[in-house]
C-alpha positions in Angstrom: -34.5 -8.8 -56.0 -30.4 -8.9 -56.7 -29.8 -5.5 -58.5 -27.1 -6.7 -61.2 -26.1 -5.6 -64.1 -27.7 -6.8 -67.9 -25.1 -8.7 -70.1 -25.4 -7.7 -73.5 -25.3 -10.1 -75.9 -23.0 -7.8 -78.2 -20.2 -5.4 -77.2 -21.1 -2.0 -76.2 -20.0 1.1 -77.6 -18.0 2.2 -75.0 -16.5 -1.8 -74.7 -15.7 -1.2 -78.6 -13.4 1.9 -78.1 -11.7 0.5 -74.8 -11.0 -3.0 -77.2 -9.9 -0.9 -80.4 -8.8 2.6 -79.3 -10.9 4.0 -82.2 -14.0 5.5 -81.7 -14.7 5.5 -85.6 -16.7 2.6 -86.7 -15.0 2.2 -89.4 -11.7 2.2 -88.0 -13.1 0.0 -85.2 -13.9 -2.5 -88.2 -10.6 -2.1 -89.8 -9.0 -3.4 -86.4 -11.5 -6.0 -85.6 -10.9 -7.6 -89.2 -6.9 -6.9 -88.8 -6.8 -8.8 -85.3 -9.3 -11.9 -86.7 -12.6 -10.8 -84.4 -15.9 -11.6 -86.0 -18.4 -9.0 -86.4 -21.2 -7.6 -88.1 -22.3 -3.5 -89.4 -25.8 -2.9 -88.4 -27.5 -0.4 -90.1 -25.7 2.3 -89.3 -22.6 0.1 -90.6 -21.5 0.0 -86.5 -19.8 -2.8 -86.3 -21.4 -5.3 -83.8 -19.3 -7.9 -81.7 -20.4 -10.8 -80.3 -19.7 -11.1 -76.6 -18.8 -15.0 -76.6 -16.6 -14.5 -79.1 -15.4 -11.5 -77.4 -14.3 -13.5 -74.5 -13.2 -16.7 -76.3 -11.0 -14.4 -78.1 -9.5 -13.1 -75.4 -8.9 -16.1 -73.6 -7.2 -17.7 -76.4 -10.3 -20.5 -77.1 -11.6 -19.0 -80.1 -10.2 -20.3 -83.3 -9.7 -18.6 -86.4 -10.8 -20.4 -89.2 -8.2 -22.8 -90.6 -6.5 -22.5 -93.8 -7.3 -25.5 -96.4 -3.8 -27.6 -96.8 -4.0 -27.3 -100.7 -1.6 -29.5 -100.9 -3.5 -32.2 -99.3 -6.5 -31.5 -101.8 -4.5 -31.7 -104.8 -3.0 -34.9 -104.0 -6.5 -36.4 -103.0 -7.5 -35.1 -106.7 -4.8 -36.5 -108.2 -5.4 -39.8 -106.3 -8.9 -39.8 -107.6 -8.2 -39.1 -110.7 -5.9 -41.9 -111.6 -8.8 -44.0 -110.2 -11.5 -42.9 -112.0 -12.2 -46.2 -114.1 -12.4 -48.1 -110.7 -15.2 -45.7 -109.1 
């Protein structure tokens, strides 16, 4: 049997200070929010990091989630609107 090592399906500790140079969670959490990773506290209110999003992150696939174009919404309201006896 291949001796490899287990991928964690969350960031380790040790991954989490190297990525945020804080070794407080909850300055760790402060710079995972500022930067636009996802992440969860445990118990312990640790933030956790998923490792796919780690690495789409980091390799630029990972989109943040989009802004709504408000604009776009009130016009569509306001086009609905002015046809409300036809619906």
């Amino acid at each position: 049997m291949i001796n490899q090592p287990a991928t964690f399906l969350v960031l380790l500790p040790e991954e989490l200070i190297a990525l945020t140079g804080y070794t407080f969670p909850s300055k760790q959490a402060a710079w995972l929010k500022k930067n636009g990773f996802r992440f969860r506290l445990n118990c312990a209110e640790h933030p956790k990091v998923d490792r796919v999003h780690y690495l789409a992150k980091m390799d630029g696939s990972a989109r943040d989630a989009a802004e709504p174009d408000l604009d776009a919404l009130r016009k569509r309201i306001s086009t609905l609107r002015g046809h409300k006896n036809e619906i």
